[in-house]
C-alpha positions in Angstrom: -23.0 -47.4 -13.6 -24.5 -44.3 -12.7 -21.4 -42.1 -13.1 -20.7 -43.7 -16.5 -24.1 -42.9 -18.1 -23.7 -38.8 -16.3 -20.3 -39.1 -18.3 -21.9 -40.6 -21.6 -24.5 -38.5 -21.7 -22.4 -35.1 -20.6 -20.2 -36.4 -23.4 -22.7 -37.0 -25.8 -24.5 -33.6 -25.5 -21.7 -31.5 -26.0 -21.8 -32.3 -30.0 -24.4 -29.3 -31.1 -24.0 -30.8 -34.9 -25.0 -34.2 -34.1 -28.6 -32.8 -33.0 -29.5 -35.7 -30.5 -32.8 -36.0 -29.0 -33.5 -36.9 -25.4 -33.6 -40.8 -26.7 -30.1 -40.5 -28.5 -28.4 -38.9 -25.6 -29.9 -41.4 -23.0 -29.0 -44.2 -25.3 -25.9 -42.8 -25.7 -25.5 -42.8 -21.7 -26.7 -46.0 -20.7 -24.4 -47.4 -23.1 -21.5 -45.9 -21.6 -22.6 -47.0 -18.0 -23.6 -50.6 -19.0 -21.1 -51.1 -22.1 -18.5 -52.1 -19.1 -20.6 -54.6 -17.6 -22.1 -56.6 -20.2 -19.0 -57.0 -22.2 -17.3 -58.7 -18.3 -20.5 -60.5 -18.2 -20.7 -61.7 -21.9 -17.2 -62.9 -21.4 -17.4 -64.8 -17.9 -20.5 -66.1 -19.6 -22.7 -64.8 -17.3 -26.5 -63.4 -17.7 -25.6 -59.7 -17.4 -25.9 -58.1 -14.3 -28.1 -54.7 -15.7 -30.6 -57.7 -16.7 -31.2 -58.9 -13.8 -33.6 -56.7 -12.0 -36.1 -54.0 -12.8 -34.1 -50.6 -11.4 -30.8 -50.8 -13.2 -31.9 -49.5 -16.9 -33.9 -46.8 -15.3 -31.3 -45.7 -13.2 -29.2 -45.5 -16.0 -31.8 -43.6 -17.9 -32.4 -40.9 -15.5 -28.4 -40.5 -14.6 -27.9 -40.0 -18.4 -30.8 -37.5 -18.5 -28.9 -35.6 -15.5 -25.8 -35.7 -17.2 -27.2 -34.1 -20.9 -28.9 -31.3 -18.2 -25.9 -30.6 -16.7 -23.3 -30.6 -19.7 -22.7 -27.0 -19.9 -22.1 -27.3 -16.0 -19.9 -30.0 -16.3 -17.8 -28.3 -19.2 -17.4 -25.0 -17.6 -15.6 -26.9 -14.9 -12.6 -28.0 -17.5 -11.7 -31.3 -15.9 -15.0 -33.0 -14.7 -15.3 -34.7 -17.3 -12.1 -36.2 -17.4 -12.1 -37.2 -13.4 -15.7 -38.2 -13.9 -13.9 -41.0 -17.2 -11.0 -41.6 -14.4 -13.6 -42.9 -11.9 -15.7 -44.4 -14.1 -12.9 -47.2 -15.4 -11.6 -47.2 -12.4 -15.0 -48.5 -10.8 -15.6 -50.8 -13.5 -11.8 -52.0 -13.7 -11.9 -53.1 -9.9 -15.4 -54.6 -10.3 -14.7 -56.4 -13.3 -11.2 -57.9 -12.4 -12.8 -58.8 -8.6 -15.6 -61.0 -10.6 -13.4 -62.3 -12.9 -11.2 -63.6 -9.8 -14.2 -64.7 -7.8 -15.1 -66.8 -11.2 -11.8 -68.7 -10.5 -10.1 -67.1 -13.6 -6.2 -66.9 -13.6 -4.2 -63.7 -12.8 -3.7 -62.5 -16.8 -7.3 -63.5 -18.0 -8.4 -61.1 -14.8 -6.5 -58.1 -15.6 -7.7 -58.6 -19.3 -11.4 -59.2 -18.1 -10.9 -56.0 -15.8 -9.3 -54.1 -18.5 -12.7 -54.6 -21.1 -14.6 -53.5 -18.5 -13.2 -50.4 -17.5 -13.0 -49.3 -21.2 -16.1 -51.2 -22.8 -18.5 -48.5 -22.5 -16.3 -45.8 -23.6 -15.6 -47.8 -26.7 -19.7 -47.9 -27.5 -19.9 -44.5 -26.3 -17.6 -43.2 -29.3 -19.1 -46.2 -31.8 -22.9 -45.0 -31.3 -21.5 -41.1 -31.7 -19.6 -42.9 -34.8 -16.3 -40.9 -33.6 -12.6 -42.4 -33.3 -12.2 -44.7 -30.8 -10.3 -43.1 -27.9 -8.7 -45.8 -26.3 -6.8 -46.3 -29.7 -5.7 -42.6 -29.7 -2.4 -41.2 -29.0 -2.5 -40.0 -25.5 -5.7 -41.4 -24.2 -3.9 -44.0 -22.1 -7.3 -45.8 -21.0 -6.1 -49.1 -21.6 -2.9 -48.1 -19.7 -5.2 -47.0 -16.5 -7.0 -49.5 -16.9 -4.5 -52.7 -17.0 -2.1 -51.1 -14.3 -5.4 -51.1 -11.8 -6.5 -54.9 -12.6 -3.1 -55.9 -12.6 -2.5 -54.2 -8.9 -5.7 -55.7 -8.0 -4.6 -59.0 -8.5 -1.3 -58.3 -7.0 -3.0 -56.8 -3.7 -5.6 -60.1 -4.0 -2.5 -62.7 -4.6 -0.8 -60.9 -1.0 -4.2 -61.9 0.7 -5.4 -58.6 1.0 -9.1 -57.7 2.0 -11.0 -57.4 -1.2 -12.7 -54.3 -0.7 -9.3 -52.8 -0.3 -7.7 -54.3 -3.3 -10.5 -52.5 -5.0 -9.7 -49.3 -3.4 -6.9 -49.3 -4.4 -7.3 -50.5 -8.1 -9.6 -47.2 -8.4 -7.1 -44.7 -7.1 -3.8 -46.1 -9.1 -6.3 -46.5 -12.5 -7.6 -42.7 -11.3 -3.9 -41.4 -10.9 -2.3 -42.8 -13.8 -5.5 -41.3 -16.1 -5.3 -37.9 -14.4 -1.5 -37.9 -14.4 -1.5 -38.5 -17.9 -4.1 -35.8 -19.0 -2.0 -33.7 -16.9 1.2 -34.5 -17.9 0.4 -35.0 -21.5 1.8 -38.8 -20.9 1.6 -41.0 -24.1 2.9 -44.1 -25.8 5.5 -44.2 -28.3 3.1 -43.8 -31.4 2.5 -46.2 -34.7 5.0 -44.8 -37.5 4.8 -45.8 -41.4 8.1 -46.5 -42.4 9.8 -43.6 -44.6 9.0 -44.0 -48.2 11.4 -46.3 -50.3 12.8 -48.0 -46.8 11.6 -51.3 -48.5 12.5 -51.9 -51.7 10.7 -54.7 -53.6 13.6 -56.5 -56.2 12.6 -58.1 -59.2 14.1 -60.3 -61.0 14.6 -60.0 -64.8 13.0 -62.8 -66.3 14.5 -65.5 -68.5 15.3 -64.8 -72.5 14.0 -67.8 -73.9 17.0 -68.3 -75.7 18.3 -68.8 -72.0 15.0 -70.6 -71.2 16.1 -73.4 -73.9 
């Protein structure tokens, strides 16, 4: 949660045109560190978690407030921000497919709970900043991270391995595969509109009424 609202907010801040105040980035940040966690919640049908006690919306708060102060840190450094998104869904991928599991859901509905998660609050992130999502952008591979981590989770969790270690190991493939693909420039194959007069539409002459009769 923390590490999501620093990301949110280091995100956020780095748009000079959008001129937000202190509320707007914060907002901004403690929707990116709870976006994750109440969408898991909302669907396991559960009261969510960042309502249930007194410290979690001020956490967020003052980690989103760290984050806006040190954006110009955090982009000098290049990367951060990316490892600091690679982290984040891989925290809330693990977290959310392990509750899913421990809410007796099958293996798919698990990966898929996992997978909204991890990428929930980045989703809100861009909404509130009314920017393209990213996880429907060629090259972002979120959802990609995301769904190979649940779905080795589950795996790992199906073998009878100790939880804490499937979820050990859910953040570091979801981490590698997001790095590896900013790295490596890694995409999937993208949407293409079919070439101009592919499909023809053929119409049929209509009836003389001569023929009609």
């Amino acid at each position: 949660m923390g590490i999501g609202s620093v990301q949110g907010a280091a995100f956020a801040a780095q748009f000079r045109d959008r001129r937000l105040d202190l509320l707007g980035v914060a907002i901004v940040g403690i929707a990116t560190g709870f976006g994750g966690g109440l969408l898991r919640d909302i669907l396991l049908g559960h009261v969510p978690l960042a309502l249930q006690s007194n410290w979690y919306l001020p956490v967020a708060t003052v980690a989103a407030l760290v984050g806006m102060l040190l954006q110009r840190l955090v982009h000098k450094l290049g990367v951060t921000l990316n490892v600091l998104d690679a982290v984040s869904i891989g925290l809330f991928g693990a977290l959310g497919t392990t509750k899913a599991l421990a809410a007796g859901l099958p293996e798919v509905p698990a990966v898929f709970v996992g997978a909204i998660a991890a990428v929930g609050g980045s989703v809100l992130r861009d909404l509130l900043l009314n920017l393209p999502i990213a996880i429907m952008q060629v090259g972002s591979l979120y959802a990609v991270a995301a769904i190979v981590g649940s779905a080795t989770l589950v795996v790992l969790d199906r073998f009878g391995v100790d939880v804490l270690v499937s979820g050990i190991v859910c953040v570091v493939v979801t981490f590698g595969v997001r790095v590896l693909a900013v790295v490596f420039h890694w995409t999937l194959p993208e949407q293409r509109h079919l070439p101009t007069g592919a499909i023809r539409i053929i119409r049929r002459p209509k009836p003389k009424k001569s023929d009609a009769e």
